[in-house]
N, C-alpha and C positions, 0 to 999 in steps of 0.2 A: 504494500500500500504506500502512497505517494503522498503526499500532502502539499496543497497549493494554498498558498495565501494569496487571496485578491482585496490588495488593497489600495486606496487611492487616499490622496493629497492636495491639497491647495497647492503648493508651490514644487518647482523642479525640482528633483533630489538627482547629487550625485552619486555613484554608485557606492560610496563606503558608507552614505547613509540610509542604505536601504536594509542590512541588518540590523537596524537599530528600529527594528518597527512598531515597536510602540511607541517609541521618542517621535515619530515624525510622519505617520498616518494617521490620517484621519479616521478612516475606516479600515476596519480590518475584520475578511469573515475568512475562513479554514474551511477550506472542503479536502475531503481525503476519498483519494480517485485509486483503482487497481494501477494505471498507466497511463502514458500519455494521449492514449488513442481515447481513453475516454475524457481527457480532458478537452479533447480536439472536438468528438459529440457534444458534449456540452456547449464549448464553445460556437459550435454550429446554431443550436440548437437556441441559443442564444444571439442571433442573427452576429456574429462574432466570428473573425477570423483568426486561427493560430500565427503569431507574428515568428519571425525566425526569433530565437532564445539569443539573451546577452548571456555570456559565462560569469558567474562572482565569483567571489572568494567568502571565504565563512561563513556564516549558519545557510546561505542557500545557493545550490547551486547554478540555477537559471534567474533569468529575470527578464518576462514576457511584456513586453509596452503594449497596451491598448488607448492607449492615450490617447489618439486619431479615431480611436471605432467608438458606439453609440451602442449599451448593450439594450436590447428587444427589451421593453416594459410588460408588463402582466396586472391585468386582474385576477380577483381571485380564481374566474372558472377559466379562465386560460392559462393561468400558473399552473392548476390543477391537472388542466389537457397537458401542458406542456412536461409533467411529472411525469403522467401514466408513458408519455411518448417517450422520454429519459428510460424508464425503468424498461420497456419492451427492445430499446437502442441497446444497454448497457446488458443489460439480463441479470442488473444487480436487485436483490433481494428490500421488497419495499415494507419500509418497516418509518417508525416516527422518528427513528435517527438518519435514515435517509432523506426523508421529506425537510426535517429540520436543518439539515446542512443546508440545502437546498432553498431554505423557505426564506434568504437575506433577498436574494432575486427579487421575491414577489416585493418585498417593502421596500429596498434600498438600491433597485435598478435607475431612476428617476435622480436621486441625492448622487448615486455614482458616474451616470452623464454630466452633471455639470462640473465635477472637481476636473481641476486642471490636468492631473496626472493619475493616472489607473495602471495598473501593476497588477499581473499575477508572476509571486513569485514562489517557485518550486526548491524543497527544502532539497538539501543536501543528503543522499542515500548512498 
């Protein structure tokens, strides 16, 4: 299992400050994915494109800029279509700690368009 932190910012960070993420994100939600490929569905699925990966150094190894892209908003009965659609993609086991990794999308897709810089970044494995 893999863990992605998507989190976003008001102001440009550079890269030695992007370990330091609770010092300098605004937002910060942890989804924990089998692989990359299902972070790319999600991503998709999220009208969201996978960008090429920066390399870091220290607590993470990637660091994916979304910064340019606008992720897909949701109500709640299309959050909900957009879950059933994730879980029959993924063929991952749907359960409330699923949904709940999941459920920042439905509230904080809207707050996370407008910050300046959005970041998913992938822990160190």
């Amino acid at each position: 299992m893999i863990s992605y932190i998507f989190a976003s910012c008001e102001e440009k960070l550079n890269n030695e400050n992007l370990d330091k993420v609770f010092d300098n994100f605004t937002d910060i939600n942890n989804i924990v994915l089998e692989n990359k490929r299902e972070l790319a569905i999600l991503l998709n699925l999220l009208s969201l494109q996978l960008p090429e990966p920066s390399i870091l150094s220290g607590d993470f190894e990637y660091q994916f800029d979304l910064s340019t892209q606008r992720m897909k908003e949701f109500n709640q009965e299309s959050f909900d279509e957009f879950y059933d659609h994730w879980i029959k993609l993924t063929n991952r086991e749907s359960s409330m700690d699923e949904y709940g990794q999941l459920a920042f999308i439905n509230g904080n897709a809207n707050t996370w368009n407008k910050r300046l810089c959005r970041y998913i970044l992938q822990e160190r494995i």
